[in-house]
GUZAMAR-501594 format. One record per residue (C-alpha): residue number from 1; x, z, y. Coordinates in nm, 3 decimals, padded with zeros to 5 digits, always signed. Each point is the difference from the previous one (the first is absolute). Example, Ala and Ser with C-alpha at 12.3 -4.5 7.8 and 13.67 -1.06 7.14 Angstrom:
2
pos	u	w	v
1	+01.230	+00.780	-00.450
2	+00.137	-00.066	+00.344
//
This chain:
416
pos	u	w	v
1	-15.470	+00.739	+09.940
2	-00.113	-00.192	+00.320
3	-00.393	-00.094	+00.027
4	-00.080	-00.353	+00.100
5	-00.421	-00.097	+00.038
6	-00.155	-00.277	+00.037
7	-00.291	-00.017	+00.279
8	-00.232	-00.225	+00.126
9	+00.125	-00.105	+00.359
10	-00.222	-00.101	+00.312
11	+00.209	-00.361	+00.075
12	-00.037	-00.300	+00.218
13	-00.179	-00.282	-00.149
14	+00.242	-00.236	-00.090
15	-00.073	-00.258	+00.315
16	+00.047	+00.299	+00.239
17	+00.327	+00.175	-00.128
18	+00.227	-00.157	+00.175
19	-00.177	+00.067	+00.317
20	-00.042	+00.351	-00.080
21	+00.316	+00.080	-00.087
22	+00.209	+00.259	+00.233
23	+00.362	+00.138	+00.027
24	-00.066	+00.388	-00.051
25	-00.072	+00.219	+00.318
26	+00.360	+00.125	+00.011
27	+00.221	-00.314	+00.060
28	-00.216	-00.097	+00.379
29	-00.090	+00.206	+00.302
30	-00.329	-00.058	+00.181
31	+00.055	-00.285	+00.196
32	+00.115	-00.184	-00.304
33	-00.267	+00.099	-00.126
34	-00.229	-00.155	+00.231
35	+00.175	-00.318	-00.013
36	-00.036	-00.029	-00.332
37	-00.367	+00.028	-00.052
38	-00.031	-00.280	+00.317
39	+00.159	-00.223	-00.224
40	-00.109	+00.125	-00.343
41	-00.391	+00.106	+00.095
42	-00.058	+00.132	-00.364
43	+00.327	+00.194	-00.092
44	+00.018	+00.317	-00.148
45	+00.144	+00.137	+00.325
46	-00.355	+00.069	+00.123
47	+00.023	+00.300	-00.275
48	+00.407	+00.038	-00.016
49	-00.027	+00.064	+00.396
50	-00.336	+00.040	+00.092
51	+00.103	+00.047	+00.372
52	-00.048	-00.339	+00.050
53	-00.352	-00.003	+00.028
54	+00.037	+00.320	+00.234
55	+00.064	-00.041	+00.373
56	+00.360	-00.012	+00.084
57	+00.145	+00.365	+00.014
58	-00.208	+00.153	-00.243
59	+00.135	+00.277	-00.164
60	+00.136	-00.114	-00.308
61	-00.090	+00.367	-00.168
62	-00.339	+00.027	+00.152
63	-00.318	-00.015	-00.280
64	-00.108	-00.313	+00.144
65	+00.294	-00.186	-00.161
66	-00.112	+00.109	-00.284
67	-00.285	-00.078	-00.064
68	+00.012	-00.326	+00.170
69	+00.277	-00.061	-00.287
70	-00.329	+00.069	-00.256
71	-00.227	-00.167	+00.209
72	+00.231	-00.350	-00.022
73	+00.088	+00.125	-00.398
74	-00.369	-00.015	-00.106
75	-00.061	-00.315	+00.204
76	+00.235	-00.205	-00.125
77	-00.227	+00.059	-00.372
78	-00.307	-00.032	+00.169
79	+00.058	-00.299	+00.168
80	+00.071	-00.155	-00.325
81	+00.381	-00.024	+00.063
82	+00.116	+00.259	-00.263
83	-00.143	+00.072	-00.359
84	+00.004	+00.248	-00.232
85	+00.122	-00.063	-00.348
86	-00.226	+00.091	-00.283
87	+00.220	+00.150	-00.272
88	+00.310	+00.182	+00.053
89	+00.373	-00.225	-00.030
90	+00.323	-00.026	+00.111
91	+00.099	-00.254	+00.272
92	+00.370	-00.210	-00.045
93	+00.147	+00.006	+00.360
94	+00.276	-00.254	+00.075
95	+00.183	-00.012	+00.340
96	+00.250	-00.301	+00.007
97	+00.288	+00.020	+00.288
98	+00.238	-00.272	+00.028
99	+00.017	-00.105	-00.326
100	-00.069	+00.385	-00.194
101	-00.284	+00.090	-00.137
102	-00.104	+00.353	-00.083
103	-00.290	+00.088	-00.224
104	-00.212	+00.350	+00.083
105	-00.271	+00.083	-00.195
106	-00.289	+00.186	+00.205
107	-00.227	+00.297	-00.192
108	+00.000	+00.378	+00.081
109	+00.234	+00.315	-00.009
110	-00.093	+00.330	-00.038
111	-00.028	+00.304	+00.255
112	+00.110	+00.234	-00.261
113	+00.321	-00.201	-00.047
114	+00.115	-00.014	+00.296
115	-00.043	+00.389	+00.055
116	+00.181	-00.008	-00.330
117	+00.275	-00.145	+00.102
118	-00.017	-00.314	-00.294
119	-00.072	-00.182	+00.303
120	+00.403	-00.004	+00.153
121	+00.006	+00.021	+00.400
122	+00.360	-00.078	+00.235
123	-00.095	+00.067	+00.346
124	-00.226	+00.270	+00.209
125	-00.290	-00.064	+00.172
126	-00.110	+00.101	+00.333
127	-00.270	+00.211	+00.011
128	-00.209	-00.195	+00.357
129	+00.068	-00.298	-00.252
130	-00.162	+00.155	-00.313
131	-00.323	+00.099	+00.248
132	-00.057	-00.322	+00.129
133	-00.028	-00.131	-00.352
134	-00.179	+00.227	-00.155
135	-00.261	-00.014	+00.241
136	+00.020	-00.387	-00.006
137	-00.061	+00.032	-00.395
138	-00.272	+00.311	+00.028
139	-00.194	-00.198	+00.244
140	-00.008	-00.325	-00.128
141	-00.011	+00.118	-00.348
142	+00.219	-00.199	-00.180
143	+00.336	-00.167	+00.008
144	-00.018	-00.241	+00.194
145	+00.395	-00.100	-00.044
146	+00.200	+00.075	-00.323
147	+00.358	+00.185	-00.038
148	+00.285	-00.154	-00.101
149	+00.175	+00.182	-00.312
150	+00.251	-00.146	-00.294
151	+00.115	+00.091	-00.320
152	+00.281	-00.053	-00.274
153	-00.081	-00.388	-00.130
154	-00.145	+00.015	-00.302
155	-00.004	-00.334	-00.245
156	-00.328	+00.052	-00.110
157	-00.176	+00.056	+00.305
158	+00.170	-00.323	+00.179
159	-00.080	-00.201	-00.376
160	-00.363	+00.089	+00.092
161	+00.052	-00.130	+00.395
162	+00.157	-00.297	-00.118
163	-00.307	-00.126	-00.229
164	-00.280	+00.100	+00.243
165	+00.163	-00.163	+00.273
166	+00.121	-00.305	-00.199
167	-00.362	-00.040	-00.206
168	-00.300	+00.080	+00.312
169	-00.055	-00.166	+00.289
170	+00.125	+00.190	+00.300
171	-00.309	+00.164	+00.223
172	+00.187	-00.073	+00.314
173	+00.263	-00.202	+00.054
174	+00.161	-00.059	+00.365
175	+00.284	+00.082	+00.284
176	-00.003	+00.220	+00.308
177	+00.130	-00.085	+00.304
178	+00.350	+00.092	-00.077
179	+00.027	-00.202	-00.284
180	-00.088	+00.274	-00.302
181	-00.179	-00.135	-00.265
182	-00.292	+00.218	-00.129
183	-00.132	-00.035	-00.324
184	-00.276	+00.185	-00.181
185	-00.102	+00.014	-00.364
186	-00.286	+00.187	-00.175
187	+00.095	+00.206	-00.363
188	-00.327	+00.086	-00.120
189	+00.086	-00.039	-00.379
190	-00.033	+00.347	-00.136
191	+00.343	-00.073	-00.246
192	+00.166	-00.073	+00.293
193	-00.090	+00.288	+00.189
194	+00.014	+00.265	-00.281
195	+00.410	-00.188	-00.020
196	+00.046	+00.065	+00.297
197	-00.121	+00.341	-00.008
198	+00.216	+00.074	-00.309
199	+00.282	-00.120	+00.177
200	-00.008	+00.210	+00.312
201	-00.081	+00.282	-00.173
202	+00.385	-00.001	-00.173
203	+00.094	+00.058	+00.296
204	+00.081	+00.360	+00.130
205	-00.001	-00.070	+00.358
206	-00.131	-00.277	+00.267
207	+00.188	-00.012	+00.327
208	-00.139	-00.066	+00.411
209	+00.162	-00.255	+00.110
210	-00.133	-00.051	+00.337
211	-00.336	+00.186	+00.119
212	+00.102	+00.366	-00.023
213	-00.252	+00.085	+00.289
214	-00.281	-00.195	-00.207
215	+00.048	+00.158	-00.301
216	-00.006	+00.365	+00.146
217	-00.294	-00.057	+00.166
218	-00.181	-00.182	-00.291
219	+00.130	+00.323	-00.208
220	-00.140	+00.267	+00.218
221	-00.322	-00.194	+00.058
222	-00.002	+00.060	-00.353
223	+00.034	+00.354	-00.023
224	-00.287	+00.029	+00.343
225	-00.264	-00.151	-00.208
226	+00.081	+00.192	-00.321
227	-00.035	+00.331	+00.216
228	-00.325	-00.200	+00.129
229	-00.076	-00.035	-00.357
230	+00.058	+00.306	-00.185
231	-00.183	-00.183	-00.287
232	+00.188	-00.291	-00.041
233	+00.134	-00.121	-00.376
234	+00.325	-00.172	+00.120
235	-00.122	-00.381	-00.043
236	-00.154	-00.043	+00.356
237	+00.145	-00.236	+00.192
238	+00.164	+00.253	+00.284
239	+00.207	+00.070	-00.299
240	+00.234	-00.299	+00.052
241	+00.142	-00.233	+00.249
242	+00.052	-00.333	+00.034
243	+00.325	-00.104	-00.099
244	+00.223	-00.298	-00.028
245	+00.248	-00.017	-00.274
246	+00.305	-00.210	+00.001
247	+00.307	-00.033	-00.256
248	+00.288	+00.177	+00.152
249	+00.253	-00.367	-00.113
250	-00.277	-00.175	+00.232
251	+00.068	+00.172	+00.313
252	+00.229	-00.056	+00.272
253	+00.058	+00.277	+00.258
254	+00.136	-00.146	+00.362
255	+00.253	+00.179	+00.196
256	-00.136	+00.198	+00.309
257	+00.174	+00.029	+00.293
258	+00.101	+00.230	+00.283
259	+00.029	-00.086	+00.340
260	+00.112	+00.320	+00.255
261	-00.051	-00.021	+00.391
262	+00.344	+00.138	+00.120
263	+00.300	+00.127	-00.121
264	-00.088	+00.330	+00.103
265	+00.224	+00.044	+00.269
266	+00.344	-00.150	-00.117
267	+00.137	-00.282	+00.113
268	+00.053	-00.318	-00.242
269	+00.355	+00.133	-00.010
270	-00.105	+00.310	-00.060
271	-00.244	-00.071	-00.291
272	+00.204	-00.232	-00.138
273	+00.303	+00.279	-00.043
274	-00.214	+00.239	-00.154
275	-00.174	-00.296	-00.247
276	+00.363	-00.032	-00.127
277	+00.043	+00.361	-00.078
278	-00.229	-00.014	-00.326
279	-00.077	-00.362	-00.043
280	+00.208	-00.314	-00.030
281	-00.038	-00.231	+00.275
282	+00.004	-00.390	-00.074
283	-00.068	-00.270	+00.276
284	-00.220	-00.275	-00.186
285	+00.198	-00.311	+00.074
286	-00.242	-00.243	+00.236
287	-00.212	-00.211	-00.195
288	+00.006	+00.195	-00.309
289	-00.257	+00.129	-00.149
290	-00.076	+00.356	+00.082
291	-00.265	+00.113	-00.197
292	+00.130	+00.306	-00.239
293	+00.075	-00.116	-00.309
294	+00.069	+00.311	-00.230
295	-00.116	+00.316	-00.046
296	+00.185	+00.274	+00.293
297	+00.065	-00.272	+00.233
298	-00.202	+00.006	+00.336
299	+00.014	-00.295	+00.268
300	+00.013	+00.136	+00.324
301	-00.123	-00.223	+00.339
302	+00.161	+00.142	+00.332
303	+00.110	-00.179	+00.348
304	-00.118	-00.307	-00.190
305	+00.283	-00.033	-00.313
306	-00.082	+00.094	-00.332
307	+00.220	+00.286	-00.227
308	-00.029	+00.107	-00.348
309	+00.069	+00.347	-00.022
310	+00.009	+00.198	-00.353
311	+00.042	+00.402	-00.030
312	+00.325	+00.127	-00.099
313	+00.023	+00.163	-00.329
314	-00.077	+00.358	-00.032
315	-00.269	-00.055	+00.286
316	-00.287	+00.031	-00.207
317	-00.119	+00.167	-00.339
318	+00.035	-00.304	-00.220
319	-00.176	+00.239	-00.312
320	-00.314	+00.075	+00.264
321	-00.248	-00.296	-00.013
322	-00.147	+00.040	+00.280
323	+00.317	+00.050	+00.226
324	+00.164	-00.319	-00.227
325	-00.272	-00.180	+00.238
326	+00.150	-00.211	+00.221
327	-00.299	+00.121	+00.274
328	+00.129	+00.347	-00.067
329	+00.341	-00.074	+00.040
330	-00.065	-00.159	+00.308
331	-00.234	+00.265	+00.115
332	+00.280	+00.288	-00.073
333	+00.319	-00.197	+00.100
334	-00.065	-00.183	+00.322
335	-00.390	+00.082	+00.125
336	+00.010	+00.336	+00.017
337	+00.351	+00.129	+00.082
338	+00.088	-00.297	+00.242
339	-00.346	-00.148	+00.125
340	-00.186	+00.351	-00.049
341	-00.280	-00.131	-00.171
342	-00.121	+00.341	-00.195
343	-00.319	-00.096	-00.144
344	-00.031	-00.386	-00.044
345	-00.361	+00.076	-00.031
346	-00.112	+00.136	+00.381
347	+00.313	-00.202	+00.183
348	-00.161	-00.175	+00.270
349	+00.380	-00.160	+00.042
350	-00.022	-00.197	-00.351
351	-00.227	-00.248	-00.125
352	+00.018	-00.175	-00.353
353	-00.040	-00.349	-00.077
354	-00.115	-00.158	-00.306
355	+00.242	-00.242	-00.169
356	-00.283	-00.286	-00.049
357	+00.109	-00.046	+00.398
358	+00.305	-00.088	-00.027
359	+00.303	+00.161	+00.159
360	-00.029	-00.296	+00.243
361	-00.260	+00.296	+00.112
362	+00.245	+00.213	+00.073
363	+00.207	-00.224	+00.161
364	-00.258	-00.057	+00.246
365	-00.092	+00.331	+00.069
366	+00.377	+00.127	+00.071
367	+00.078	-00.314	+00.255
368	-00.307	+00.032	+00.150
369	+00.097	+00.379	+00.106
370	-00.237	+00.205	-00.194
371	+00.245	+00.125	-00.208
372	+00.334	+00.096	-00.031
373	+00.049	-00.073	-00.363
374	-00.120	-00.094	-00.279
375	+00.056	+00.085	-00.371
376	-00.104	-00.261	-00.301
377	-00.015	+00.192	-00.335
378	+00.030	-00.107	-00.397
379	-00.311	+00.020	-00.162
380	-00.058	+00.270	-00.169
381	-00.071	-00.088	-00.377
382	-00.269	+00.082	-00.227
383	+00.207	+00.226	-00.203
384	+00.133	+00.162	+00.283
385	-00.378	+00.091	+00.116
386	-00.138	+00.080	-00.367
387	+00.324	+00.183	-00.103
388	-00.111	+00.193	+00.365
389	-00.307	+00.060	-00.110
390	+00.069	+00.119	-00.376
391	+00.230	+00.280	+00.173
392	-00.265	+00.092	+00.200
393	+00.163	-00.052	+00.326
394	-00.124	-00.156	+00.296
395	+00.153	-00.321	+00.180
396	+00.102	-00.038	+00.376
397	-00.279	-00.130	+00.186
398	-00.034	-00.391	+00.108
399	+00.222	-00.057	-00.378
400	-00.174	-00.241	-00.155
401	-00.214	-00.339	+00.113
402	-00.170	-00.138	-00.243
403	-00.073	-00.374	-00.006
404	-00.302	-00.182	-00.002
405	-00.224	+00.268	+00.131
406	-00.324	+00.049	-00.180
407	-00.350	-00.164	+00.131
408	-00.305	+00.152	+00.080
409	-00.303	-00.064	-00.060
410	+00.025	-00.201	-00.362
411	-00.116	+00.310	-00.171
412	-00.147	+00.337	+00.089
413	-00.098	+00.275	-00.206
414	-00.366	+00.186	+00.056
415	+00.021	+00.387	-00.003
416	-00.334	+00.031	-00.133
//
């Protein structure tokens, strides 16, 4: 049985959302960062990466990030530009992307479910990761930014969606800069939320989609101020995290990409020969396209021609899911025996790239001499990553990109 809450969120006032709105901490670096609040003086990047109201070469880990990220959090409400709702509700999240639209719905999970294990995990976190966000959420006290999980569709859940949305006014209602569209709707009518309720909690498990670092850390903040608390009675509001919820037929996971700086000593020839001893080696005829188009087939960018290359059978163990990955095939076929990448994770020689680039992207990195080759993968599905999960097994890293990223900023949760 999975727990879903409704809450009353600290939110932009409608005028202002837009302006507040932020990509999440994790998808810019610093000077990004900076550029983005010179051109966007009220986003949520003044909490997201608080460094930018720090002198240039702060720490990123010292205290004073911190609590400048608090400092901007609380100002944002009393400067009028964020409110609090007054009862507790759901919120009806919808990201459109070229034409698809995905609906989330945004309430609360529970700590004790995700130490449970009803709420369903697929990669590991680092633990320098984990810190930073946990003091980030300590500090601040709250969530500022939510986590991104999904779930088995249900028909009655999405029949509630479908009326709210269709029947209310949307609360906000506008596009980023890269073209998503970002709607907002208020569910406030206790039916609807007791439905919804009812409906999530058929279901035995919840899954993280993206935001594994995000919901460790909002789970053991959790567990710091119960131990703070020895009195507590399980409804306080460190008991849950902010969450949002989408339908796993909604989502659309992008390929993500591998680009390695040198062939690790062999020649072209060399590399080449050994490629063919456990893959099948195709040239991509010029002018065809040369994005993968099946599950087990790689494209593969080297001295500036494009190959499709697909294990041999018997290479892999088809009944593992995890090695059936196409990253893991990859990883054990050709990364690590012939480019000696051991642990994809601490290689300084291999960087990933998220399919929303484009393999144009990768392109441009190999002919511009950066790196040797590049590697553009199949997505990896949504069954592929809950099956994952339901074995209790843990993907590759850099396996999944998930498309449009969540904003922050339209909602926060208060831990007290």
């Amino acid at each position: 049985m999975a727990t879903f809450k409704p809450f009353k969120a600290v939110r932009p006032v409608p005028d202002k959302a837009q302006a507040i709105a932020s990509l999440p901490y994790d998808v810019m670096d610093s000077d990004e960062a900076r550029a983005e609040v010179k051109k966007h003086p009220l986003s949520f990047i003044h909490v997201e990466k608080p460094e930018v109201d720090l002198p240039e070469g702060t720490d990123l880990y010292d205290p004073k990030v911190y609590a400048k990220a608090k400092e901007n959090l609380y100002k944002y409400i009393s400067d009028g530009h964020m409110i609090q709702d007054d009862k507790p509700m759901f919120y009806i999240y919808r990201q459109t992307m070229d034409g698809r639209a995905q609906f989330g719905l945004v309430g609360l999970s529970a700590v004790d479910e995700y130490m449970d294990g009803t709420i369903k995990k697929h990669e590991l976190t680092r633990a320098e990761k984990e810190a930073d966000r946990i003091k980030h959420v300590d500090t601040c006290d709250a969530h500022p930014s939510p986590v991104f999980f999904t779930y088995p569709h249900q028909d009655e859940i999405d029949r509630v969606v479908s009326k709210v949305s269709r029947s209310k006014k949307p609360e906000y209602d506008f596009v980023s800069d890269d073209g998503i569209g970002h709607t907002l709707w208020l569910m406030d009518d206790p039916e609807d939320i007791k439905a919804i309720q009812d409906g999530f909690s058929r279901l035995p498990y919840l899954y993280v989609a993206d935001g594994h670092h995000r919901t460790a850390s909002a789970a053991k903040v959790g567990l710091v101020r119960r131990e703070q608390n020895p009195n507590y009675n399980g409804e306080e509001e460190f008991n849950y995290f902010m969450t949002v919820i989408f339908p796993d037929n909604q989502l659309k996971i992008f390929d993500y990409n591998r680009v390695v700086k040198d062939l690790n000593g062999n020649s072209s020839e060399e590399f080449f020969a050994r490629v063919k001893e456990s893959w099948i080696v195709t040239a991509v005829p010029d002018k065809a396209d040369f994005h993968p188009s099946q599950l087990h087939q790689v494209s593969m960018y080297i001295d500036g021609k494009w190959y499709f290359i697909s294990p041999k059978p018997g290479s892999w163990n088809e009944a593992d899911v995890v090695e059936n990955l196409d990253v893991s095939i990859l990883q054990k076929n050709l990364l690590h025996p012939i480019l000696g990448i051991n642990d994809p994770r601490t290689d300084k020689r291999i960087d990933f790239v998220g399919g929303i680039r484009g393999l144009g992207e990768l392109v441009k990195r190999v002919d511009s001499g950066r790196e040797k080759v590049a590697f553009a993968m199949y997505p990896t599905s949504m069954d592929e990553l809950i099956g994952i999960a339901d074995a209790g097994q843990i993907m590759p890293p850099k396996s999944t990109w998930f498309e449009p990223k969540l904003r922050s900023g339209l909602f926060i949760h208060l831990l007290k």
